[in-house]
N, C-alpha and C positions, 0 to 999 in steps of 0.2 A: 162770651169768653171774657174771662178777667183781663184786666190791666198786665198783672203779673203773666198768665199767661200765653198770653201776645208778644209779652216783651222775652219769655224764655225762646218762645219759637223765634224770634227776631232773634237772639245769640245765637241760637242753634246753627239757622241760617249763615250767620256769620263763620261761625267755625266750620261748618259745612264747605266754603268757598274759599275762606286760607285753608283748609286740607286738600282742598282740591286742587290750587294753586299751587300746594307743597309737595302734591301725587303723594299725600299720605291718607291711610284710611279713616275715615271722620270716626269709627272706633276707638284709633291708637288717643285720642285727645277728651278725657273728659272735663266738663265742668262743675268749679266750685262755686255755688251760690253764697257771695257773702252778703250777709244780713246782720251784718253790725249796724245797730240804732233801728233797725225795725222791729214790729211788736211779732208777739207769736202767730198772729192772726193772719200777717203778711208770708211767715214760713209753713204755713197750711195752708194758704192760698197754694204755693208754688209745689208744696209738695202733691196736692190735689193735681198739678200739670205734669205731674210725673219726676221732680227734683228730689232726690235724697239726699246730698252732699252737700252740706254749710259752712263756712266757716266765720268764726266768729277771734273778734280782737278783745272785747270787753271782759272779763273773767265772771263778773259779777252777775251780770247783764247776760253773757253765755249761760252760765249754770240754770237761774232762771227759768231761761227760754228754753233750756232742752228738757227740764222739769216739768214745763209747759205743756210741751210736743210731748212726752212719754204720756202724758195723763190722757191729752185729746187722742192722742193717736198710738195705743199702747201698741196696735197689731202690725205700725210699720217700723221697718229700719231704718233708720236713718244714719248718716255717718256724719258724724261731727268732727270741725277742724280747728283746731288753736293759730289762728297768725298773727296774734300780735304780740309784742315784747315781755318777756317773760322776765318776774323778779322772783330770787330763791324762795321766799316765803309763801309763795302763789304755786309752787309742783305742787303740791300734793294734790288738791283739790283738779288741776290740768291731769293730770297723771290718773284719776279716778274716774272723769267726766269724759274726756277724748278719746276719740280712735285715734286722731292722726295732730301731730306739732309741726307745724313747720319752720319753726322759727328758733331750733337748738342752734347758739353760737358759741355755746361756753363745754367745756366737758362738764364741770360740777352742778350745770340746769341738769344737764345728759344722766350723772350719775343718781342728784335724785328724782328726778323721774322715774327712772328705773327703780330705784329702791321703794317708794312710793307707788310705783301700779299695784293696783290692788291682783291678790292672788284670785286664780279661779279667769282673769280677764285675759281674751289674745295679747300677745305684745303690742307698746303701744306704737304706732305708723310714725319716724321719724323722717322728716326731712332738716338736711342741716341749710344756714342760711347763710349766705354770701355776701358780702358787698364789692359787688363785682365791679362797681365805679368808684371805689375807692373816696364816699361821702361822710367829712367829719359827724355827721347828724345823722347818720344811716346806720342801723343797726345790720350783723352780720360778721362773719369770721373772714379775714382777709384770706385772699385767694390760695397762699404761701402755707396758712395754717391747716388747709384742708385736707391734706393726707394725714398728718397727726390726728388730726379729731376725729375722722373719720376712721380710722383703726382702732381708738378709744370707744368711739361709742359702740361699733359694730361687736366689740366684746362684752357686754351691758347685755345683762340676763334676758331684761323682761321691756325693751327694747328691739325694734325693726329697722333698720337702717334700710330706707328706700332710693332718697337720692338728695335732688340739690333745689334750694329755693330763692328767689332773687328778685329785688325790686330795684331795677336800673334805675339811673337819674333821667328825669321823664326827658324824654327827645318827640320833635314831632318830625323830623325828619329819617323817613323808614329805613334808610341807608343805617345809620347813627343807632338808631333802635336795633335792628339786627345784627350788628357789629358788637354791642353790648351782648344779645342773648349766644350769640355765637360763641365767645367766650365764656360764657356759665355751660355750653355744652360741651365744649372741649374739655372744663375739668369734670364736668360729669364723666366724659367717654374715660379721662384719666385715670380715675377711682376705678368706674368699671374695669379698665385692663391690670390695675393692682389688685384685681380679684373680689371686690365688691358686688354683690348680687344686687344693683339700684335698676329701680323702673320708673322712678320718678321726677322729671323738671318742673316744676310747679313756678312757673313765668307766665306771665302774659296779662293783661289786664284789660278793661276796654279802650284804651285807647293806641297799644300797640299788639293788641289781638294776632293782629295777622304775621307782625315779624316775629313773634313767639313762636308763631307754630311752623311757620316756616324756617329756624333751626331749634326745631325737635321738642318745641312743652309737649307736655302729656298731660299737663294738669294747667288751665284758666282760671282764675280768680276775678268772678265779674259780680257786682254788687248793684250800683246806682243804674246800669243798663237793663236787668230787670225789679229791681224794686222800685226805682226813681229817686228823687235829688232826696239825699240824706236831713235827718232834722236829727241836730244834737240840743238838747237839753242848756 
């Protein structure tokens, strides 16, 4: 058994035990494989353990690697995911390559994205981003802004508004970390009852795994837990 796939069953395991702990079904929660700074060789390792879902920060570096994967492995799906900070002049090429963004905090990313999905392709999977700890260095639309934006974008042709995405200020104290993700689900639940059709929290990473899913991710973003310690260039 690979490296890679030892370490996925080891995540597994883990989400397995906060669902359990949460009395939610290890179903309702899947997982983002991020492989930002790894080669392609590393995301057909893992797609070999059964991963389809990646997501990637790099723009340059993503494209690449999903060019990569289409050529080695034309007959699988894969879903690709944009999470890192997005500048206007970089949608088109996000907006062509991705299924899913989690990282709209502006309307005018929102609107060309949209204008930019290429025709013929499903809408593309929007998650809007939060700064739910209110961090001058943290990318994200303040809490206050989020029914605006999200009525904006949800009108965006070619465009999916799924839900809410959020990278707390890191706490190691689980009280402190839950109290954080509790409130990005409260305004999830809010959206939802102003008539928003979202099914997605996209929280949790590995080092506060278990208080993410214990108020309510649906979606983990774990990287260095199965690929291992990052090398940047």
């Amino acid at each position: 058994m690979s490296t890679i796939s030892h370490n996925l069953q080891a995540v597994d395991a883990s989400i397995v035990a906060a669902a359990d702990a949460a009395r939610r079904p290890r179903a309702s929660i899947s997982l983002l494989a991020v492989s930002k700074t790894f080669p392609p060789a590393a995301v057909i390792e893992a797609v070999g353990a059964g991963q389809r879902a990646f997501g990637e920060n790099y723009l340059q570096e993503a494209l690449d690697k999903i060019a990569a994967l289409a050529a080695a492995l034309p007959e699988v799906p894969l879903a690709w995911h944009f999470i890192g900070p997005i500048q206007s002049n970089k949608t088109r090429p996000i907006a062509a390559a991705f299924d899913w963004v989690h990282t709209v905090e502006r309307l005018k990313i929102a609107e060309r994205l949209s204008e930019q999905r290429p025709a013929g392709l499903a809408p593309l999977n929007i998650c809007l981003q939060v700064n739910i700890s209110g961090e001058a260095s943290k990318s994200g639309a303040a809490p206050a802004a989020l029914p605006e934006l999200a009525r904006a974008v949800a009108l965006l042709p070619n465009l999916r508004l799924r839900g809410l995405m959020a990278i707390p200020e890191p706490e190691t104290d689980p009280a402190r970390q839950r109290a954080a993700f509790a409130a990005v689900r409260r305004l999830y639940e809010q959206l939802r009852a102003e008539g928003h059709a979202l099914d997605t929290l996209s929280m949790g990473m590995s080092g506060d795994l278990g208080a993410a899913i214990a108020e309510g991710a649906t979606m983990v973003r774990i990287g260095s837990a199965i690929f291992g310690a990052r090398h940047y260039d």
